[in-house]
C-alpha distance (Angstrom), angle and dihedral (degrees) to the residues before:
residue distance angle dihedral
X1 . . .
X2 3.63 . .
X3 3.50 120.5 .
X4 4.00 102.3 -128.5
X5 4.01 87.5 40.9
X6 4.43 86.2 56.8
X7 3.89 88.5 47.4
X8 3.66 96.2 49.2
X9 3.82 90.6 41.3
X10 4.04 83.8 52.2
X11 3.49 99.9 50.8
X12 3.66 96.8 45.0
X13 3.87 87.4 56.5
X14 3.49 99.1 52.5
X15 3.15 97.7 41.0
X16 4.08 94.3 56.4
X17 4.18 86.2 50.1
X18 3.75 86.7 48.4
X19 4.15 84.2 49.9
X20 4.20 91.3 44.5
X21 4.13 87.2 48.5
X22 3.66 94.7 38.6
X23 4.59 108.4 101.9
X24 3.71 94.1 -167.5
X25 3.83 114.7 74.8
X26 3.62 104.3 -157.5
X27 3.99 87.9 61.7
X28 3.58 96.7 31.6
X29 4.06 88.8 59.0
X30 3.64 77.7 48.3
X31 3.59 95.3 57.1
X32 4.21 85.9 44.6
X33 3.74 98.6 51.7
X34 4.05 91.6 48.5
X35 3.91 82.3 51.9
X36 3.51 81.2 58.1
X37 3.40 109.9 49.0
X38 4.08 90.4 45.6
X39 3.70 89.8 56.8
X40 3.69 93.5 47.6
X41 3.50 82.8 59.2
X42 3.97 98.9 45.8
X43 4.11 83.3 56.9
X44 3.71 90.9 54.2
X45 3.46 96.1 53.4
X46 3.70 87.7 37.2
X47 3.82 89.1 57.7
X48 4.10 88.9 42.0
X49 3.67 97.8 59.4
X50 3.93 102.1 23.8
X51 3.70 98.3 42.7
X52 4.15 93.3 174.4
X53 3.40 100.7 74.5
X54 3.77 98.8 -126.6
X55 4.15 97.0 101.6
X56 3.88 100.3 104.9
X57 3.50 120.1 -151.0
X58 3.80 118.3 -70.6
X59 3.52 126.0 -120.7
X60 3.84 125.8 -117.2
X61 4.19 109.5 -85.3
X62 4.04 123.0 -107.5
X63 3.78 80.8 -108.8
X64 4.11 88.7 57.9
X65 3.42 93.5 50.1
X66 3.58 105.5 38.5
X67 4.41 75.5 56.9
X68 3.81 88.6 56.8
X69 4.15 98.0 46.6
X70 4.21 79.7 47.3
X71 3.85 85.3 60.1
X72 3.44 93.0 39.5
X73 4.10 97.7 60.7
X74 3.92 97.2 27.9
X75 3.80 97.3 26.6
X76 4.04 135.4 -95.8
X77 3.96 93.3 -83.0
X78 3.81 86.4 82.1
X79 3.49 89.2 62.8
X80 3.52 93.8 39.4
X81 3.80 87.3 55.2
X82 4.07 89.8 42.5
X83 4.10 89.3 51.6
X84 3.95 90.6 51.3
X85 3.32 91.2 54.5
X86 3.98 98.8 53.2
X87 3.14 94.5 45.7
X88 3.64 103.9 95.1
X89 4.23 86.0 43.5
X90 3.86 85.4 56.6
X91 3.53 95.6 49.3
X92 3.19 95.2 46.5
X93 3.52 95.5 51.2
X94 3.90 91.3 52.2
X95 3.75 93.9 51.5
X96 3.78 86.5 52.4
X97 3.76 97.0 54.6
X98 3.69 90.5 48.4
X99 3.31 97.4 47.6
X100 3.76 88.9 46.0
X101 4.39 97.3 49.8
X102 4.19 80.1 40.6
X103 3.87 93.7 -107.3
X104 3.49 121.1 165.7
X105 4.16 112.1 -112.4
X106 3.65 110.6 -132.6
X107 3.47 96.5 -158.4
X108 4.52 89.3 -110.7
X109 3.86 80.9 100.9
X110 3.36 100.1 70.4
X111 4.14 110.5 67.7
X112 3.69 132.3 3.6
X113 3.54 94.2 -164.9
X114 3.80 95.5 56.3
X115 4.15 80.9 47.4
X116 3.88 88.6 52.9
X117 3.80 97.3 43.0
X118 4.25 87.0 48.7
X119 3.80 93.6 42.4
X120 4.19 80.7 51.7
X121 3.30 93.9 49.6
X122 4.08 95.2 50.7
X123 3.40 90.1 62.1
X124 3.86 107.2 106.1
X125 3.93 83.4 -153.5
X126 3.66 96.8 51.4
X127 3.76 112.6 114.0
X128 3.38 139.5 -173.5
X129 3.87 101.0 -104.4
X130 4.18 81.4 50.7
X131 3.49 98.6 48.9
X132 4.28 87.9 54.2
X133 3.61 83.2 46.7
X134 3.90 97.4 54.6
X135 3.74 85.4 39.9
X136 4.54 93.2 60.7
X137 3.66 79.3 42.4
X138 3.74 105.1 55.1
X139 3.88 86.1 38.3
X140 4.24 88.5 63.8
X141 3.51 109.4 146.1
X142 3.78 87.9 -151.6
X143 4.05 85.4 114.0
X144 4.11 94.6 50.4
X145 3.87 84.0 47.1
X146 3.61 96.0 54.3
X147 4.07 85.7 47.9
X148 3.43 93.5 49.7
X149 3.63 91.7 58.1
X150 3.81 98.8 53.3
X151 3.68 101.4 37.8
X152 4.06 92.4 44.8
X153 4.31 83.4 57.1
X154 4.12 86.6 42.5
X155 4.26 82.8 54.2
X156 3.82 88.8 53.0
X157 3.65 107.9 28.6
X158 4.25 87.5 50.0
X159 3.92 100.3 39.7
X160 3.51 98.6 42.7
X161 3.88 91.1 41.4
X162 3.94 88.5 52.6
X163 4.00 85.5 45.4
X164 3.74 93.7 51.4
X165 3.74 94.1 44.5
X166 4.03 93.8 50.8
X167 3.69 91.8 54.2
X168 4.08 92.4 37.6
X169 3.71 81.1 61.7
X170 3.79 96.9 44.4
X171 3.94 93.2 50.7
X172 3.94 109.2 16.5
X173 2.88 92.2 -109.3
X174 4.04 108.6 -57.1
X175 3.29 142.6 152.5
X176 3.94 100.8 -64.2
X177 4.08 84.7 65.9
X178 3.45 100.2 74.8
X179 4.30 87.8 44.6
X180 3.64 90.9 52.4
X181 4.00 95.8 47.9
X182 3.65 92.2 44.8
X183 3.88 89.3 57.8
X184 3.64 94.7 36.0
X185 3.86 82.0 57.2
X186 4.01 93.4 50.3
X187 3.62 95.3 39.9
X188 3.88 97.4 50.0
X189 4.04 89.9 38.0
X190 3.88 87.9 54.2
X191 3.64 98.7 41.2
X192 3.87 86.1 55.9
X193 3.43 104.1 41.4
X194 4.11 86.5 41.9
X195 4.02 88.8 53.9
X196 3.93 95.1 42.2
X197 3.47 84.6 47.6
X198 3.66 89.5 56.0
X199 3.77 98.8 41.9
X200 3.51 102.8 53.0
X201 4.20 84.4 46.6
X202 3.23 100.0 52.1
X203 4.23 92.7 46.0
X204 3.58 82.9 44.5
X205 3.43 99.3 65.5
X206 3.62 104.9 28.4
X207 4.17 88.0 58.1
X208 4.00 82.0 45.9
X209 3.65 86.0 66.5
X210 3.71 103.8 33.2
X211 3.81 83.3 60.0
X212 3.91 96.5 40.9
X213 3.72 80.9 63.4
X214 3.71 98.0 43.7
X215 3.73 94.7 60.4
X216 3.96 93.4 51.4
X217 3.62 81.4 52.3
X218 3.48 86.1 57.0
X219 3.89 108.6 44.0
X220 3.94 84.6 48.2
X221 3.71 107.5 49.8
X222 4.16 103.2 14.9
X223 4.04 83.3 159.1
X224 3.66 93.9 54.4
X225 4.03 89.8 38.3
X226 4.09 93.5 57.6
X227 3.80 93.5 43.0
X228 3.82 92.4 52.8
X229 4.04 87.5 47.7
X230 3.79 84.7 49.1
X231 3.85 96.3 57.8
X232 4.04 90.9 44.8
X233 3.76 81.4 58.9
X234 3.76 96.9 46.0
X235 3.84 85.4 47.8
X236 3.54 93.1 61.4
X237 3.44 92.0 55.3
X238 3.71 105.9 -90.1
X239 3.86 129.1 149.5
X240 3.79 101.3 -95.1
X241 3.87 84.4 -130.5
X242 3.76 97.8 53.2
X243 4.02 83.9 43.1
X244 3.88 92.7 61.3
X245 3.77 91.9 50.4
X246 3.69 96.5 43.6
X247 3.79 89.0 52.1
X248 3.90 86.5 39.9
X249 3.76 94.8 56.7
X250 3.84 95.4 40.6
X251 3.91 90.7 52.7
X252 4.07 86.3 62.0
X253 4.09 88.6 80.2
X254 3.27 106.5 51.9
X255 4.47 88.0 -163.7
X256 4.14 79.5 49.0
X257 3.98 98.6 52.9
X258 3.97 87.0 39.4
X259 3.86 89.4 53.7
X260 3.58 94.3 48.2
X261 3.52 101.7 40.6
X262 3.84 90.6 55.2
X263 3.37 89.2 54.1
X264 4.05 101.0 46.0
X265 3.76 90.8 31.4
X266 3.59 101.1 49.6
X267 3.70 98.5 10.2
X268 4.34 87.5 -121.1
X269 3.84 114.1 144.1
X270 4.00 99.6 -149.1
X271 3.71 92.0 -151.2
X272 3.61 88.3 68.7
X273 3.60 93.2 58.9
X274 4.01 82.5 63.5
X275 3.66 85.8 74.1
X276 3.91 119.1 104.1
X277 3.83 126.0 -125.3
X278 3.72 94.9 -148.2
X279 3.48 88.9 48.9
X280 3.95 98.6 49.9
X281 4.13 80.6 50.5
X282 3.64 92.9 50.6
X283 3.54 91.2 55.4
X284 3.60 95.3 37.4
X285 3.91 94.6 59.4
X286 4.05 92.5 40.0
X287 4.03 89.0 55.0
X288 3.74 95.0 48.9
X289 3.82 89.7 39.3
X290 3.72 93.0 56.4
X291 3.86 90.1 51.9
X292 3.60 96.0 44.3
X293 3.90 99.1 48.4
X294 4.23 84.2 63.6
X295 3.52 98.0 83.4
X296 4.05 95.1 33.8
X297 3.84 99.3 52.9
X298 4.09 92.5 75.8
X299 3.88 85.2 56.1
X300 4.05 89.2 55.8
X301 4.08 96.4 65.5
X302 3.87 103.9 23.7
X303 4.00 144.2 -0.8
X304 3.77 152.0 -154.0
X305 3.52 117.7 49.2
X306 3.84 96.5 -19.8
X307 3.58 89.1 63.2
X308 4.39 97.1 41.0
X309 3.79 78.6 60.0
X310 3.46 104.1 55.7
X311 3.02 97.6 32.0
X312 4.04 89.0 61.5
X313 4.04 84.1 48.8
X314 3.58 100.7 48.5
X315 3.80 87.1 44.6
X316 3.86 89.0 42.1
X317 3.96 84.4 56.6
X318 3.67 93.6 45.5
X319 3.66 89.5 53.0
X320 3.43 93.4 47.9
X321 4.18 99.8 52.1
X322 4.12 84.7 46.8
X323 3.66 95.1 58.9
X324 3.58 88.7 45.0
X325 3.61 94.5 56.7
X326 3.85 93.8 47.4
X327 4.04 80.8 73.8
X328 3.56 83.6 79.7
X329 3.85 88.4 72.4
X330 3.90 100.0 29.0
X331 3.47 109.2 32.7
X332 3.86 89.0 -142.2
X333 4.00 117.4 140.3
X334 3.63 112.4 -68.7
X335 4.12 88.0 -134.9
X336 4.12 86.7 46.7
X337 4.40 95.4 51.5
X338 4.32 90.9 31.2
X339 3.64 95.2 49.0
X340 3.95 95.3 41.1
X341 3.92 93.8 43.6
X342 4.59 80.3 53.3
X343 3.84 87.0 55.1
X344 4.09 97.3 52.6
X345 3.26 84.2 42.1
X346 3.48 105.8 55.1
X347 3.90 93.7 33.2
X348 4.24 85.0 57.3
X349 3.64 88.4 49.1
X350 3.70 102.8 41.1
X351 4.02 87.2 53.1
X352 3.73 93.7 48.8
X353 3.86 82.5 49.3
X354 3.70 102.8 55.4
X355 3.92 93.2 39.8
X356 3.68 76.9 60.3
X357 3.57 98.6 47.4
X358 3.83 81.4 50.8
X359 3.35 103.8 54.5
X360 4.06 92.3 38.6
X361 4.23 87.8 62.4
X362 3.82 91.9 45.4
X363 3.51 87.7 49.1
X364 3.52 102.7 45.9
């Protein structure tokens, strides 16, 4: 099946159980008319390449549904997130086949957020409260969560695996392996959690006071405030008209117009700012942890070469299952990412491993 048809075929899928899980209609008929539109182009390419008629409809991918069991445990704002994110990928990929079978590019190719946002705005029930709504909505992080999670176990399960190998190869595998992974499972674990901790701080506080000084902004010059939000509008594309009263009827809640001018000001989503730095560092040193104890746990129950070698296979599984889950994000093949994510691996660790081989002969 062709590659552009599968993506389509995806995105219109997720996007309908995004529309069935969706409470608010505006957005959910949102969600339903960008179904639509990706189906519409699925059947185009579908009548491109299988000019008979006979080629039925594909289903959705394993990667498409493994997306929509994700947003049915941890909620469909993952996949929201996870959508946002390919969207640029799928455009591109659309523009390339057109360009390619010398079809003309309509310009609908080219961002599904700007689609989203003028589908939105279309809606003669759409108001401006809604609209700042869809907008927190459409920003989910759900998608930079999800990445978070695989690439902090790719930090672990790769540095400590290089780690382990180095000193496998200095010592054969002895004792002073399962030390030195242990550590290099503490250290790394704390240095992550320890910057996390520091990141989401440090943003904390500094959007803390960017907004502290929006809302005297705000309780000073409330004229000045709603014609500023009125040009962001306009900007965007909006009928100047329909701007003025959507910045009109946000100024009304004074909490509202502080919300949303934080967040189309300074491009801050205050809900984020909810989020807890000890928390985020938690997580951060449990993910890498989890990674990192792969090519260890061999070292716990035996040792010498019986434990190099499974180490290398547990890690080589590891790697494996990690690159697979990147196709979350990239929609490549799940053998294509796994296998490739194996071969860094392995190269980083086989490196580490005859540096240590090195160094154990020049020591001994």
């Amino acid at each position: 099946m062709n590659q552009n048809i599968q993506t389509e075929v995806d995105a219109c899928y997720l996007y309908q159980q995004l529309a069935e899980n969706e409470p608010e209609e505006n957005v959910a008929n949102v969600f339903r008319q960008m179904s639509a539109i990706e189906r519409s182009h699925a059947e185009a390419f579908i009548k491109k390449h299988y000019p008979d008629g006979k080629t039925p409809f594909p289903a959705p991918s394993f990667r498409a549904k493994t997306l929509n069991r994700i947003g049915k445990i941890f909620g469909y704002d993952y996949v929201l997130g996870v959508l946002m994110d390919t969207e640029k990928s799928i455009s591109n990929a659309v523009i390339s086949a057109k360009k390619q079978h010398h079809l003309p590019i309509t310009g609908t190719e080219t961002s599904h957020v700007k689609i989203l946002r003028n589908l939105m705005e279309t809606e003669a029930k759409v108001t401006g409260s809604n609209l700042a709504k869809f907008e927190k909505r459409h920003r989910s992080v759900g998608g930079n969560a999800l990445r978070a999670a695989v690439l902090g176990g790719n930090d672990g399960l790769v540095s400590n695996f290089s780690l382990v190998m180095g000193v496998a190869g200095a010592t054969a595998g002895g004792a002073g392996v399962l030390l030195a992974g242990i550590a290099g499972l503490l250290a790394g674990a704390l240095s992550m959690a320890l910057g996390e901790w520091i990141s989401v701080k440090s943003s904390q506080e500094l959007n803390e006071n960017q907004m502290q000084l929006e809302m005297e902004e705000l309780e000073t010059n409330p004229e000045g405030e709603k014609k500023e939000l009125a040009l962001i509008y306009m900007a965007k594309g909006i009928p100047e008209d329909q701007a003025h009263a959507m910045a009109a009827e946000i100024m009304t809640d004074t909490a509202n117009a502080h919300t949303v001018l934080v967040r189309e000001e300074l491009g801050i989503n205050p809900e984020e700012l909810a989020g807890s730095a000890m928390e985020a560092a938690i997580y951060s040193f449990i993910l890498f942890s989890v990674g990192a104890i792969i090519p260890v746990a061999p070292f716990l129950f035996t040792s010498g070469m019986t434990a190099i070698l499974l180490s290398v296979a547990f890690s080589t599984v590891g790697l494996f299952l990690i690159g697979a889950a990147i196709t979350l994000f990239t929609g490549k093949s799940i053998w294509f990412s796994g296998f490739r994510q194996v071969m860094f691996g392995l190269i980083a660790a086989a490196i580490t491993f005859g540096i240590g081989k090195l160094i154990g002969v020049s020591v001994t």
